[in-house]
PDB file of N, CA, C and O in Angstrom, chain B, residues numbered from 101:
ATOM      1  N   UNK B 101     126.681 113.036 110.664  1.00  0.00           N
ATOM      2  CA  UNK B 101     126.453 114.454 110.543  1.00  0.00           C
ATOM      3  C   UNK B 101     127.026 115.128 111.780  1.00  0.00           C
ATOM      4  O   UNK B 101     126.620 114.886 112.917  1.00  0.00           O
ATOM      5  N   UNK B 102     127.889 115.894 111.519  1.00  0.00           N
ATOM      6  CA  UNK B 102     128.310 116.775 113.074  1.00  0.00           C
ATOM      7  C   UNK B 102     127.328 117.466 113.806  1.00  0.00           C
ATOM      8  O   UNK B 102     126.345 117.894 113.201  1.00  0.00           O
ATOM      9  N   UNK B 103     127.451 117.647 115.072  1.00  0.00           N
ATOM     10  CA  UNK B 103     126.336 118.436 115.958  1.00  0.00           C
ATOM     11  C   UNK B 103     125.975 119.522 115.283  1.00  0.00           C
ATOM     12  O   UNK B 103     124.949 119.377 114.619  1.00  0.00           O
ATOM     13  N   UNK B 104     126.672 120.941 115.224  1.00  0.00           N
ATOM     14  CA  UNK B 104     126.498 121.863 114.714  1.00  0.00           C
ATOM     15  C   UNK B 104     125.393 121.610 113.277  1.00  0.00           C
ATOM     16  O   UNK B 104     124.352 122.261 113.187  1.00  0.00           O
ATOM     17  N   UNK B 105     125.744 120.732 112.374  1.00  0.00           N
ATOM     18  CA  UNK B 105     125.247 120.917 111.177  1.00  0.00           C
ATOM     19  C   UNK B 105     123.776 119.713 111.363  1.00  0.00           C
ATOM     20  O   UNK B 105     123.169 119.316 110.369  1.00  0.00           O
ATOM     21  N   UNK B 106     123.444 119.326 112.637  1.00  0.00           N
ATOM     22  CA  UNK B 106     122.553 118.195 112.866  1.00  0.00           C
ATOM     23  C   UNK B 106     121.669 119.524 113.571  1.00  0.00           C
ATOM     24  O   UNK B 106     120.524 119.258 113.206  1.00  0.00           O
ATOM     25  N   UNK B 107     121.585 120.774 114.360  1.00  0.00           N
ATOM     26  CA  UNK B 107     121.412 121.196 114.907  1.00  0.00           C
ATOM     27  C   UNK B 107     120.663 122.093 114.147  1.00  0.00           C
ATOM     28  O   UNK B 107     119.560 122.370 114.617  1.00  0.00           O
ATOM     29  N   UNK B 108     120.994 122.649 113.035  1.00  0.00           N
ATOM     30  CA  UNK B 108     120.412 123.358 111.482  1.00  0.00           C
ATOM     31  C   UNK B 108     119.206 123.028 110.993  1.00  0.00           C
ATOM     32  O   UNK B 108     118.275 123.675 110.516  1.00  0.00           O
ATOM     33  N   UNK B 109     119.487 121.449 111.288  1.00  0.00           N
ATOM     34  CA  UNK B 109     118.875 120.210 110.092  1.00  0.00           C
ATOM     35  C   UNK B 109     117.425 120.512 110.946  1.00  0.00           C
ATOM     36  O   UNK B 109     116.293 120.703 110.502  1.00  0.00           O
ATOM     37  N   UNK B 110     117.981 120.474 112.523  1.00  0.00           N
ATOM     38  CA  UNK B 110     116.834 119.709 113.286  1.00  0.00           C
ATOM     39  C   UNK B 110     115.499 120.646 114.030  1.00  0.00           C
ATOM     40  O   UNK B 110     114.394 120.320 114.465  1.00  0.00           O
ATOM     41  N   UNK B 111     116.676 122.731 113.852  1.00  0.00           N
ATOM     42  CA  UNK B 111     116.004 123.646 113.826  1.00  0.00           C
ATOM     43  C   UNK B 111     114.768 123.520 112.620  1.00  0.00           C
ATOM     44  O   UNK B 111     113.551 123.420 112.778  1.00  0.00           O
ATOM     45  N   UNK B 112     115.611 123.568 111.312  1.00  0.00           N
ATOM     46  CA  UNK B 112     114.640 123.589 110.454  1.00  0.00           C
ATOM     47  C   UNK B 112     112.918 122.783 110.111  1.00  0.00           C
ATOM     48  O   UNK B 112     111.951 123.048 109.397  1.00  0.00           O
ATOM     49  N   UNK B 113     113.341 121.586 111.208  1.00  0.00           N
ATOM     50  CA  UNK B 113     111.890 120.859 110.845  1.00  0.00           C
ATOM     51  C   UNK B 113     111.350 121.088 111.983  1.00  0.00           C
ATOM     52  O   UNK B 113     110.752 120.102 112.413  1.00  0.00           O
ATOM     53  N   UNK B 114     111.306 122.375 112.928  1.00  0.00           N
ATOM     54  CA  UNK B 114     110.552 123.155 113.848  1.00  0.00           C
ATOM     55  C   UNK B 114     108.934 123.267 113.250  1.00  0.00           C
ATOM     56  O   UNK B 114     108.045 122.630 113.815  1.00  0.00           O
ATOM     57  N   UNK B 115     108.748 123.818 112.491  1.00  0.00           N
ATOM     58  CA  UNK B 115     107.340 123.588 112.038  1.00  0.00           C
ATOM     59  C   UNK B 115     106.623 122.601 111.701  1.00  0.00           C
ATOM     60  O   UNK B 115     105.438 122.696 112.020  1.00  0.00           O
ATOM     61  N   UNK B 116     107.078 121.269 110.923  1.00  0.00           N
ATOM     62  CA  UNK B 116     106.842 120.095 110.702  1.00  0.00           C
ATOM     63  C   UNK B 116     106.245 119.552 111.756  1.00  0.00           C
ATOM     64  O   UNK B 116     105.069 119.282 112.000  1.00  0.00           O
ATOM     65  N   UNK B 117     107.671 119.384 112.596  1.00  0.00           N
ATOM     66  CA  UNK B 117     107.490 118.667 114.203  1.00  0.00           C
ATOM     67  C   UNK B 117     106.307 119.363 114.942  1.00  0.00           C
ATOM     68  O   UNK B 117     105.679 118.705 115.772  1.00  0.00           O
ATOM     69  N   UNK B 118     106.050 120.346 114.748  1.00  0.00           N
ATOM     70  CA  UNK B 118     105.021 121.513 115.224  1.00  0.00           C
ATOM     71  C   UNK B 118     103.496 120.637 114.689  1.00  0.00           C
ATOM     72  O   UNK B 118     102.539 120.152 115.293  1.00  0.00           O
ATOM     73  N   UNK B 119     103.807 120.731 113.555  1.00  0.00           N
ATOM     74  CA  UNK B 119     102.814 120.203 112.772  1.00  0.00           C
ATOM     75  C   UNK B 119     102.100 118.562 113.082  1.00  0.00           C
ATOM     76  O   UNK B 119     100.926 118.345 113.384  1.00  0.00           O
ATOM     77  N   UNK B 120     102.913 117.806 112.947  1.00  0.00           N
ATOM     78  CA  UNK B 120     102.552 116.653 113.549  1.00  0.00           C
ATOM     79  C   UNK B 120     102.277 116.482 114.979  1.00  0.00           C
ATOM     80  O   UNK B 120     101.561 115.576 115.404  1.00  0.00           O
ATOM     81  N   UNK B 121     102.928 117.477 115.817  1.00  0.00           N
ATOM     82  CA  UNK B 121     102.499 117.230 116.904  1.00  0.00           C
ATOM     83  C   UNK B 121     100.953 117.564 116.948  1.00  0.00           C
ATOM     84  O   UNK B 121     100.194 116.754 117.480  1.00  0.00           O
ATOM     85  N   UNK B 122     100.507 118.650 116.442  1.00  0.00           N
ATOM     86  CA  UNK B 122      99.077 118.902 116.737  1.00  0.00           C
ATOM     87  C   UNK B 122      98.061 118.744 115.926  1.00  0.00           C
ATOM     88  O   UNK B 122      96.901 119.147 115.830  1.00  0.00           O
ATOM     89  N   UNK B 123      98.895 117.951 115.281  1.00  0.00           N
ATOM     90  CA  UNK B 123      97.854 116.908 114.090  1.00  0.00           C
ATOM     91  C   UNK B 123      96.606 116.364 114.951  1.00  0.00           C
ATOM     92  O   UNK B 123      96.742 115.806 116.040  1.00  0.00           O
ATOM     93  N   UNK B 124      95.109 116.653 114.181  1.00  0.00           N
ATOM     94  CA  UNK B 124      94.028 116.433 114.667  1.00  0.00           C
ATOM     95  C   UNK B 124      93.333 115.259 113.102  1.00  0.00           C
ATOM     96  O   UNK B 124      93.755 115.199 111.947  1.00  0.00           O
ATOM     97  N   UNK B 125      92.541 114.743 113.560  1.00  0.00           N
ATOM     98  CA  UNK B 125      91.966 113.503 112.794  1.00  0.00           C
ATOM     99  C   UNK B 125      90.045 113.430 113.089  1.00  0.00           C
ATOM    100  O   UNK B 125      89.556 113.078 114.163  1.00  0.00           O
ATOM    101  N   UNK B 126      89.417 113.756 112.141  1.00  0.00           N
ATOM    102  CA  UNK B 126      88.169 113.332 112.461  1.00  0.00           C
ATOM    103  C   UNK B 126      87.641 111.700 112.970  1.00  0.00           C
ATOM    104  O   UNK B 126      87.652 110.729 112.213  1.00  0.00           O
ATOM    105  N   UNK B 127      87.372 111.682 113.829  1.00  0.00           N
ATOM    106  CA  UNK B 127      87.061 110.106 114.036  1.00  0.00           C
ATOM    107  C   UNK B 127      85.886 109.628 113.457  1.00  0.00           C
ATOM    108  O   UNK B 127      84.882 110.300 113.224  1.00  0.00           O
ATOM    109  N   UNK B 128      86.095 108.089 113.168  1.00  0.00           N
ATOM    110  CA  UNK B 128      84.762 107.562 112.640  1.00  0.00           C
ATOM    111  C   UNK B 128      84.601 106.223 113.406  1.00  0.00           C
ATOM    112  O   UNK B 128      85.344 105.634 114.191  1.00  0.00           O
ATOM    113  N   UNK B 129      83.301 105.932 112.877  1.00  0.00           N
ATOM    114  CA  UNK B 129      82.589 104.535 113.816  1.00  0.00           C
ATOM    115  C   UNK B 129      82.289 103.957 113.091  1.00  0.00           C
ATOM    116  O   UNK B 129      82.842 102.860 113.175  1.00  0.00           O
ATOM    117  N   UNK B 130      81.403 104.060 111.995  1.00  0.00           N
ATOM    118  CA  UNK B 130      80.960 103.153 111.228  1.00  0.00           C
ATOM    119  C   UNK B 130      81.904 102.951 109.985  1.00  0.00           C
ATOM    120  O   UNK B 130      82.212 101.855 109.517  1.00  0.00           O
ATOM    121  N   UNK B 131      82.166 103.739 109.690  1.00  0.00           N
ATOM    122  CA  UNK B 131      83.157 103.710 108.206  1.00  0.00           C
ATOM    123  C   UNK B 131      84.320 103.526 109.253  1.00  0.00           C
ATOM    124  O   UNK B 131      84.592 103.828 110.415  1.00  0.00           O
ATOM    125  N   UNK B 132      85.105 102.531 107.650  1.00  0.00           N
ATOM    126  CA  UNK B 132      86.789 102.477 108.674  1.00  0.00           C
ATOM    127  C   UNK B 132      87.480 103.057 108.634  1.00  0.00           C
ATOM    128  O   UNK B 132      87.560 103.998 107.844  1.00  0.00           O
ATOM    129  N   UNK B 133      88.339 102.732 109.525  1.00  0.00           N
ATOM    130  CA  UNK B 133      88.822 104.217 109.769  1.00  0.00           C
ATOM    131  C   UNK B 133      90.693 103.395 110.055  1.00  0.00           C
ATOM    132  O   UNK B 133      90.899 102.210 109.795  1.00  0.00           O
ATOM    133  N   UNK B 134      91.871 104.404 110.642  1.00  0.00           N
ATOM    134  CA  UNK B 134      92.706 103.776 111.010  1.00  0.00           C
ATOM    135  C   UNK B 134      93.058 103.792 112.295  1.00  0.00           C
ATOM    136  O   UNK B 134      92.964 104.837 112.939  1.00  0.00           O
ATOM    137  N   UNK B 135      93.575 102.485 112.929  1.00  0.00           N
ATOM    138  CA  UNK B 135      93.400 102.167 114.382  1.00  0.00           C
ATOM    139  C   UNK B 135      94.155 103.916 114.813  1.00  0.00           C
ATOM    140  O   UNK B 135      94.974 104.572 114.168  1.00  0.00           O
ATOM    141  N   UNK B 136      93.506 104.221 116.065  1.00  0.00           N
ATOM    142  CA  UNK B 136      93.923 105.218 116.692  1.00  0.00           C
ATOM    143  C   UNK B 136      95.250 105.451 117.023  1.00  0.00           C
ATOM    144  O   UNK B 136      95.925 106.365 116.548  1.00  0.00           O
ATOM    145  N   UNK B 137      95.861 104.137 118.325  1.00  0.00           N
ATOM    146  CA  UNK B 137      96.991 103.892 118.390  1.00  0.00           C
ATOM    147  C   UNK B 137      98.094 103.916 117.576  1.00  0.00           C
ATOM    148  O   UNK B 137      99.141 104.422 117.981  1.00  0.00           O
ATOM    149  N   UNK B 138      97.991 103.383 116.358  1.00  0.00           N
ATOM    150  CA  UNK B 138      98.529 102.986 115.697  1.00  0.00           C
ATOM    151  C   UNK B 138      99.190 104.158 114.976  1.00  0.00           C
ATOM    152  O   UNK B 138     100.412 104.308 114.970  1.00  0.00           O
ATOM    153  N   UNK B 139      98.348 104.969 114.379  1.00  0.00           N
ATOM    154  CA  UNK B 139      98.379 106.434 113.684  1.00  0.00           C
ATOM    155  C   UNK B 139      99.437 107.280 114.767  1.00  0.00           C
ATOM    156  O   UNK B 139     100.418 107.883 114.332  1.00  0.00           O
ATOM    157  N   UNK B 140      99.167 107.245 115.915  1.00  0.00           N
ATOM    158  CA  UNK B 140      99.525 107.914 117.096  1.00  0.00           C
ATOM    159  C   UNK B 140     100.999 107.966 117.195  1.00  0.00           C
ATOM    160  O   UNK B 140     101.656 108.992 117.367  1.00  0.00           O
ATOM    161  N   UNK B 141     101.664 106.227 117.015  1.00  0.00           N
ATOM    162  CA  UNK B 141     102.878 105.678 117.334  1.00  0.00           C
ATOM    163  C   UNK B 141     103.437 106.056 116.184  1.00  0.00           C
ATOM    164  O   UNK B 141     104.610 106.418 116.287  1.00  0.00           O
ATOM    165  N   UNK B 142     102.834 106.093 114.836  1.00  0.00           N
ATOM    166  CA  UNK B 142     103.769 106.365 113.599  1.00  0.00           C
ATOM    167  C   UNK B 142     104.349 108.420 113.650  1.00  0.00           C
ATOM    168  O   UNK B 142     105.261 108.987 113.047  1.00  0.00           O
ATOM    169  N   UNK B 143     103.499 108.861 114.461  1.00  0.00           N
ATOM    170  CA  UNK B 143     103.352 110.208 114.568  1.00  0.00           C
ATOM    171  C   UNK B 143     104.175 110.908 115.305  1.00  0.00           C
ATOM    172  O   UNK B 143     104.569 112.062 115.137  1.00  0.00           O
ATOM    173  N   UNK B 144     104.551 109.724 116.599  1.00  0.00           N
ATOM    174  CA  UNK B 144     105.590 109.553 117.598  1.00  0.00           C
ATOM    175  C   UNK B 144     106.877 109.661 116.573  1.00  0.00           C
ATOM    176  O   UNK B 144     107.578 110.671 116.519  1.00  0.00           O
ATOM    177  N   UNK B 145     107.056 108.694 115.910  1.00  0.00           N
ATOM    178  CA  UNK B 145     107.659 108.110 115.240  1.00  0.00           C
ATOM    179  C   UNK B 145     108.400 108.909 114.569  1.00  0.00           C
ATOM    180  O   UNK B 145     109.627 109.006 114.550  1.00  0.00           O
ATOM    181  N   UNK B 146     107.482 109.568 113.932  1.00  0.00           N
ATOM    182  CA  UNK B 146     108.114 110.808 112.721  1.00  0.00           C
ATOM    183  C   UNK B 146     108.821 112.040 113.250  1.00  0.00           C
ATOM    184  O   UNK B 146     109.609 112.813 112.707  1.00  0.00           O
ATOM    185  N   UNK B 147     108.169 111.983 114.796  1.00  0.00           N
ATOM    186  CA  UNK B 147     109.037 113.471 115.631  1.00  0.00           C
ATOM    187  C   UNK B 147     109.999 113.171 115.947  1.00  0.00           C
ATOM    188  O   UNK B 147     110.905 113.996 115.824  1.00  0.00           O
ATOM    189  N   UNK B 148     110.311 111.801 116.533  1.00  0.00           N
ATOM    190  CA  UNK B 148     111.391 111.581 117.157  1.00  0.00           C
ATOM    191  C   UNK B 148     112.343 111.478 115.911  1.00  0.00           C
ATOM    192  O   UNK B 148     113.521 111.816 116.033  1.00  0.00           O
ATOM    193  N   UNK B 149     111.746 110.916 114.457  1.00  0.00           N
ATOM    194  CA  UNK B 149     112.780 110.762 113.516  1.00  0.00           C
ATOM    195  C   UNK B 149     113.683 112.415 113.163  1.00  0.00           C
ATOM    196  O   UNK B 149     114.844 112.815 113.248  1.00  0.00           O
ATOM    197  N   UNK B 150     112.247 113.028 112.710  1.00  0.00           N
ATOM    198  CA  UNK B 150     113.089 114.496 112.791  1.00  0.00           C
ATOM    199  C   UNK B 150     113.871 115.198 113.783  1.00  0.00           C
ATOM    200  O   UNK B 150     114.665 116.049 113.384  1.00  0.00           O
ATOM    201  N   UNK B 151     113.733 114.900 115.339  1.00  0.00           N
ATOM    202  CA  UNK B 151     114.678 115.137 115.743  1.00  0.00           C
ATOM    203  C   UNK B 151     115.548 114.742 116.232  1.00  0.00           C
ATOM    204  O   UNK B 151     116.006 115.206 117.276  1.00  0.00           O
ATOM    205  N   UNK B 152     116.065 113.667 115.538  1.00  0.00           N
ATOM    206  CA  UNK B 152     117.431 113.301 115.158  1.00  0.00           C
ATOM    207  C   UNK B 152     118.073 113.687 113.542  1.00  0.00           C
ATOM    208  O   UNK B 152     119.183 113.334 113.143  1.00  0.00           O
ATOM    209  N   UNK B 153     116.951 114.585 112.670  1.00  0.00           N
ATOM    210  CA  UNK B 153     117.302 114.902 111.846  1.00  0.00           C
ATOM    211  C   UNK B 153     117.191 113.765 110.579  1.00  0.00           C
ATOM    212  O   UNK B 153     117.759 113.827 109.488  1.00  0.00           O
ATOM    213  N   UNK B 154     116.660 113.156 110.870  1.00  0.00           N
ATOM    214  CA  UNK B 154     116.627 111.799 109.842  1.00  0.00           C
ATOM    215  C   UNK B 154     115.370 112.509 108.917  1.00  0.00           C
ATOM    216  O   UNK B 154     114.526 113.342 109.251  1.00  0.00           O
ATOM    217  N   UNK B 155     115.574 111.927 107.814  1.00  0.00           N
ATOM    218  CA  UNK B 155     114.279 111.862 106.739  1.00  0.00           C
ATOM    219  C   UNK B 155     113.172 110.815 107.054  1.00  0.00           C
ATOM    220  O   UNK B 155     113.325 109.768 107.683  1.00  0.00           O
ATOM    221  N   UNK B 156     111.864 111.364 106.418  1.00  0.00           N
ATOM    222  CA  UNK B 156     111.166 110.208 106.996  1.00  0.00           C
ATOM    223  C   UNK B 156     110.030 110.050 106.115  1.00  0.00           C
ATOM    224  O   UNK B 156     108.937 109.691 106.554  1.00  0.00           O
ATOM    225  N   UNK B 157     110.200 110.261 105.092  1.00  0.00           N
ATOM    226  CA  UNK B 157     109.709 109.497 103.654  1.00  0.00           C
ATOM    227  C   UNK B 157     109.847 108.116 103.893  1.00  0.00           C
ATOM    228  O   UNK B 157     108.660 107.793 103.948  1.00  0.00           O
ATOM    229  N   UNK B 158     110.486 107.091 104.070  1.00  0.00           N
ATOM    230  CA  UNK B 158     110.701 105.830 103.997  1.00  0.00           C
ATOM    231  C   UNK B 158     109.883 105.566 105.047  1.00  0.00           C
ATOM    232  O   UNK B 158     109.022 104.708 104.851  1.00  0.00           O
ATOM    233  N   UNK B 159     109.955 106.304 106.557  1.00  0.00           N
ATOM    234  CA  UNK B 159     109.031 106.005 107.544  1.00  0.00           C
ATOM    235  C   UNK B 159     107.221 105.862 107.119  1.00  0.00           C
ATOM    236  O   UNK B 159     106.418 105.129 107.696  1.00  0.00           O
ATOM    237  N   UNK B 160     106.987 106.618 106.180  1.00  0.00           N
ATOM    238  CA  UNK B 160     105.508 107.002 105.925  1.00  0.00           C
ATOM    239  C   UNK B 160     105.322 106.156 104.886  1.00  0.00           C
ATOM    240  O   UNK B 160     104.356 105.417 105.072  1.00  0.00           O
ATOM    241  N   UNK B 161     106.101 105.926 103.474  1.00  0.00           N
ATOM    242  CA  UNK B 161     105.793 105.119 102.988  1.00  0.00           C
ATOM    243  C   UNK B 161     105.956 103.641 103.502  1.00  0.00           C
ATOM    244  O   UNK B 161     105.662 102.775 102.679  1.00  0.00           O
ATOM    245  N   UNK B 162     106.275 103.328 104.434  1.00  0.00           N
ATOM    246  CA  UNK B 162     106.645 101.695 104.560  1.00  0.00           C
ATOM    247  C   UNK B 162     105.863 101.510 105.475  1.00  0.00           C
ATOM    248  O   UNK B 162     105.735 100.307 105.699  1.00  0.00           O
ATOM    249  N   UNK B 163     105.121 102.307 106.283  1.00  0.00           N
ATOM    250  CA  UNK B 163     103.683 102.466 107.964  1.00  0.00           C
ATOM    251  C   UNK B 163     102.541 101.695 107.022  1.00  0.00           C
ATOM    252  O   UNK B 163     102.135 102.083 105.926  1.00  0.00           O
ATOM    253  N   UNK B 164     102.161 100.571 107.703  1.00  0.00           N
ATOM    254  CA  UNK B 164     100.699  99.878 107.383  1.00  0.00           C
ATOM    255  C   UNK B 164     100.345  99.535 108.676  1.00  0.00           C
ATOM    256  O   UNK B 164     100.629  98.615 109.443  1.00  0.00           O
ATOM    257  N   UNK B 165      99.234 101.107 108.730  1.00  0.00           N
ATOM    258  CA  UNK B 165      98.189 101.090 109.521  1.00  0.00           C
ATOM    259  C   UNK B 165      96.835 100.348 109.402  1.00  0.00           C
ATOM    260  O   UNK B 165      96.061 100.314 108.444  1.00  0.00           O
ATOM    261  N   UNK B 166      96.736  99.700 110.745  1.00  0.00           N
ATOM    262  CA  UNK B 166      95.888  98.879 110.576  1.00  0.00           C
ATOM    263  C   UNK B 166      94.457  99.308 110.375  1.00  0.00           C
ATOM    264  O   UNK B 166      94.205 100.387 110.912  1.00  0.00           O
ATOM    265  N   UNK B 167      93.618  98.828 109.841  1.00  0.00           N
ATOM    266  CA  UNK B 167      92.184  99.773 109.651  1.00  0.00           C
ATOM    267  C   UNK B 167      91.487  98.530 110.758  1.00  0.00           C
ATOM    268  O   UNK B 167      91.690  97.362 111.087  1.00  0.00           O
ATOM    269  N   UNK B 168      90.504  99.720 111.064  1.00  0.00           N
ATOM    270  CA  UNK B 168      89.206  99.275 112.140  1.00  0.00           C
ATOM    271  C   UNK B 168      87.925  99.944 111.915  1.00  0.00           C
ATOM    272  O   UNK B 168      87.794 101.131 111.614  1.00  0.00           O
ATOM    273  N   UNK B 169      86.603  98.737 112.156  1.00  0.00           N
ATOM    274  CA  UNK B 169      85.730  99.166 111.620  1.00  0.00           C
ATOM    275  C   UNK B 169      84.758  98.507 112.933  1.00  0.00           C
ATOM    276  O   UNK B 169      84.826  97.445 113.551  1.00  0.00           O
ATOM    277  N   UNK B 170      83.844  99.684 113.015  1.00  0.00           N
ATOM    278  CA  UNK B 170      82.648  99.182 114.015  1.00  0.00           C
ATOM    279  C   UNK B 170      83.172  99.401 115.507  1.00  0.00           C
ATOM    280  O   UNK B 170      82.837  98.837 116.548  1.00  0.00           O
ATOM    281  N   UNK B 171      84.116 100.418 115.263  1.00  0.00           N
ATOM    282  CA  UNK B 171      84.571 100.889 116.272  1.00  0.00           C
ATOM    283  C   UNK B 171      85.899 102.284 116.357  1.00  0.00           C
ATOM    284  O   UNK B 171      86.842 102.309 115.566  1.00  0.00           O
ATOM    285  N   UNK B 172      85.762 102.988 117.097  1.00  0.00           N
ATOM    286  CA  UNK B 172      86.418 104.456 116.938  1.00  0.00           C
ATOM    287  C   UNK B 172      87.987 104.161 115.954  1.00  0.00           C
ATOM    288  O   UNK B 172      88.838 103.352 116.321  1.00  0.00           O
ATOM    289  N   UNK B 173      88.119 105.135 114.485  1.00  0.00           N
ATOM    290  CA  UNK B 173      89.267 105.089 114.051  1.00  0.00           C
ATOM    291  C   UNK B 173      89.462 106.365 113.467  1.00  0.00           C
ATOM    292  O   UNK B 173      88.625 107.218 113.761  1.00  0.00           O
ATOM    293  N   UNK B 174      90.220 106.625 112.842  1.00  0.00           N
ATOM    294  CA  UNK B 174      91.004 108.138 112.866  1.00  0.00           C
ATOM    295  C   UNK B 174      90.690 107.828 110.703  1.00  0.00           C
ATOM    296  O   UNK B 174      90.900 106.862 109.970  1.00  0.00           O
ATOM    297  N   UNK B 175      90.194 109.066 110.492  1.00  0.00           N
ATOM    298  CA  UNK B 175      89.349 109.129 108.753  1.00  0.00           C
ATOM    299  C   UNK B 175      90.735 108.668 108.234  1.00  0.00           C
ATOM    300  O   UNK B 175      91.807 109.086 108.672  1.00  0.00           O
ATOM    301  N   UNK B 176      90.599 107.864 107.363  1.00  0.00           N
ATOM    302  CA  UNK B 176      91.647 107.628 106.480  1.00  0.00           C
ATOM    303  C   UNK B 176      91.605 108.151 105.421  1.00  0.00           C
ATOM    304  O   UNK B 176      92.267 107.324 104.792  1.00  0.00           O
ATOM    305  N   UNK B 177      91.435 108.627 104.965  1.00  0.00           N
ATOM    306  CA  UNK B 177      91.145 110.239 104.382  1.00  0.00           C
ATOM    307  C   UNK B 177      92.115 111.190 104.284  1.00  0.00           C
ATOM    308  O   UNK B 177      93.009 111.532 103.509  1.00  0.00           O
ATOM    309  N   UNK B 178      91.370 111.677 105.923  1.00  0.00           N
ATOM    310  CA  UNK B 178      92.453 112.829 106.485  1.00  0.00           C
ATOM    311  C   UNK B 178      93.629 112.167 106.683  1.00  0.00           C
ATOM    312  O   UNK B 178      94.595 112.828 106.300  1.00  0.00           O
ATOM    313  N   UNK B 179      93.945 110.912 107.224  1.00  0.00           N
ATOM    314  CA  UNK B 179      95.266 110.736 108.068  1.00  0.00           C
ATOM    315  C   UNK B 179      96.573 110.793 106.239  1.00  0.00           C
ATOM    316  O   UNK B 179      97.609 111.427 106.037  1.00  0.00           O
ATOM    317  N   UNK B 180      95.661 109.660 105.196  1.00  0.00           N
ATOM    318  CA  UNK B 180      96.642 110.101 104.291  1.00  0.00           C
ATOM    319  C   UNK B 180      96.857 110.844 103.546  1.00  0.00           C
ATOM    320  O   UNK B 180      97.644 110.534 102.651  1.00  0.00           O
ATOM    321  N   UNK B 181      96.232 112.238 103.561  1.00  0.00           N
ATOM    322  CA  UNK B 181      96.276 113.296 103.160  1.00  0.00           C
ATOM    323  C   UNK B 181      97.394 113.877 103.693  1.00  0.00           C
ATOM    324  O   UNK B 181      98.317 114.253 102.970  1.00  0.00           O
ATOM    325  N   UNK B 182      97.413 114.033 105.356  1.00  0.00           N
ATOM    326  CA  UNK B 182      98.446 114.243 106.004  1.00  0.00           C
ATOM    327  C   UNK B 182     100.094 113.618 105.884  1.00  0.00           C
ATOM    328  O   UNK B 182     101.231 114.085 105.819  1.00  0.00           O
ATOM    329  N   UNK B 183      99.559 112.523 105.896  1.00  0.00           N
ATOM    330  CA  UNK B 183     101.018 112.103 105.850  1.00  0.00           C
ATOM    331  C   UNK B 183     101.778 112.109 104.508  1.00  0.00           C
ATOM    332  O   UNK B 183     102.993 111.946 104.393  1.00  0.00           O
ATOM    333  N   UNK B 184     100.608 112.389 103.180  1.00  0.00           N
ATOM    334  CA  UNK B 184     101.687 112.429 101.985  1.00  0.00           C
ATOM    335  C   UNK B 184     101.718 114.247 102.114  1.00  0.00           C
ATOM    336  O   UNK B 184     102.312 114.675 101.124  1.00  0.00           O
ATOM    337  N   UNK B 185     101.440 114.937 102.668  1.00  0.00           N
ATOM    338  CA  UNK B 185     101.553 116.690 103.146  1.00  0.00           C
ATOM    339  C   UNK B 185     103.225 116.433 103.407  1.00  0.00           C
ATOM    340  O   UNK B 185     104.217 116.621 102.702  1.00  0.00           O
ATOM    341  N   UNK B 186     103.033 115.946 104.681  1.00  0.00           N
ATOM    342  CA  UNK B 186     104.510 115.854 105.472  1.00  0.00           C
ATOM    343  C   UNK B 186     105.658 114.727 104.498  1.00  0.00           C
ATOM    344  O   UNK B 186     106.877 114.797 104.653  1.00  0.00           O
ATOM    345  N   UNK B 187     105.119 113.916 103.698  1.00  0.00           N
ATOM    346  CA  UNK B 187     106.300 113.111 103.099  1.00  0.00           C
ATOM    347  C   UNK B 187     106.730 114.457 102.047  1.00  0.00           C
ATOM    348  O   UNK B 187     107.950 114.591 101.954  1.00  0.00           O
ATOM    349  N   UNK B 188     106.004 115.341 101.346  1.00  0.00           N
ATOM    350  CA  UNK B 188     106.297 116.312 100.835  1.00  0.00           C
ATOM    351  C   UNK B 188     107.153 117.318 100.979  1.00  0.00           C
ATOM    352  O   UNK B 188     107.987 117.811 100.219  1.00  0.00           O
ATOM    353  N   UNK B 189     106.652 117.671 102.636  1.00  0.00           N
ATOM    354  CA  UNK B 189     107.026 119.015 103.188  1.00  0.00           C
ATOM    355  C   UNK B 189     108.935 118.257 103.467  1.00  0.00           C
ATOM    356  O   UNK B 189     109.970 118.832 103.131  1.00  0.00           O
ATOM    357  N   UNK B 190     108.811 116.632 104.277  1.00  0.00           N
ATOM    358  CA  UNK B 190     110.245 116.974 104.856  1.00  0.00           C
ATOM    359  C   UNK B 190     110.910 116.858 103.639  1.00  0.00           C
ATOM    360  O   UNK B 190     110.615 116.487 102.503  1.00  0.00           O
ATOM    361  N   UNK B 191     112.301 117.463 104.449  1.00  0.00           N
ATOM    362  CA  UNK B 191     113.442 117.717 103.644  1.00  0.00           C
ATOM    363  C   UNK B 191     114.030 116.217 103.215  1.00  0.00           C
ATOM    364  O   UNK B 191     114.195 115.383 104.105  1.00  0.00           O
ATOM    365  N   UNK B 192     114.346 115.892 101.821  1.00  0.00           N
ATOM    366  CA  UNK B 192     115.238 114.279 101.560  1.00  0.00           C
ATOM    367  C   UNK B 192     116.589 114.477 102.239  1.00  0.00           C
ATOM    368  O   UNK B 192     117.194 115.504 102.546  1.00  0.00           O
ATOM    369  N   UNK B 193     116.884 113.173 102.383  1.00  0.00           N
ATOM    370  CA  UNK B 193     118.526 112.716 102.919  1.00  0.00           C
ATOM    371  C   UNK B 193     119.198 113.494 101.835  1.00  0.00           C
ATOM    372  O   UNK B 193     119.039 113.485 100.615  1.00  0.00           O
ATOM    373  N   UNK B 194     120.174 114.321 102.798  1.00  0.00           N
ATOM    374  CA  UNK B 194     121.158 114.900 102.265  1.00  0.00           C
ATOM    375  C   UNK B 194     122.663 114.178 101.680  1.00  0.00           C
ATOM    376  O   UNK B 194     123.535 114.888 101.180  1.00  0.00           O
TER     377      UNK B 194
END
């Protein structure tokens, strides 16, 4: 993809990237939940993918987060609510 037209791509997922960055997660203890870290790095993951402009459907569907129980994890619930939001929202490979 040339700069100029990578530069479009990478304006446009300004809100997304927005979005995941300040992605919040109810935590749980007793119910399981998904490891904290883990959620964190795929989240990393997805910003840095968008800004390089990449799609990242394949990133979200192919992430197996590990679940943890009897100790602090992020609602799995919310987290895949979120992430099929954003497999939605980004834009497919052009």
């Amino acid at each position: 993809m040339p700069p100029d037209e990578r530069a479009v791509v990478t304006e446009s997922y300004g809100d997304l990237v927005e979005e995941i960055t300040n992605a919040q997660f109810t935590p749980t203890r007793i119910r399981e939940g998904y490891d904290m870290g883990a959620v964190d790095d795929l989240l990393d993951g997805l910003v840095a993918a968008l800004g390089r402009g990449e799609p990242v459907a394949d990133l979200i569907e192919s992430a197996q987060l590990p679940v943890v129980a009897w100790r602090e994890g992020y609602s799995k619930v919310e987290v895949d609510a979120f992430l099929e939001r954003i497999r939605r929202s980004a834009p497919a490979p052009g």
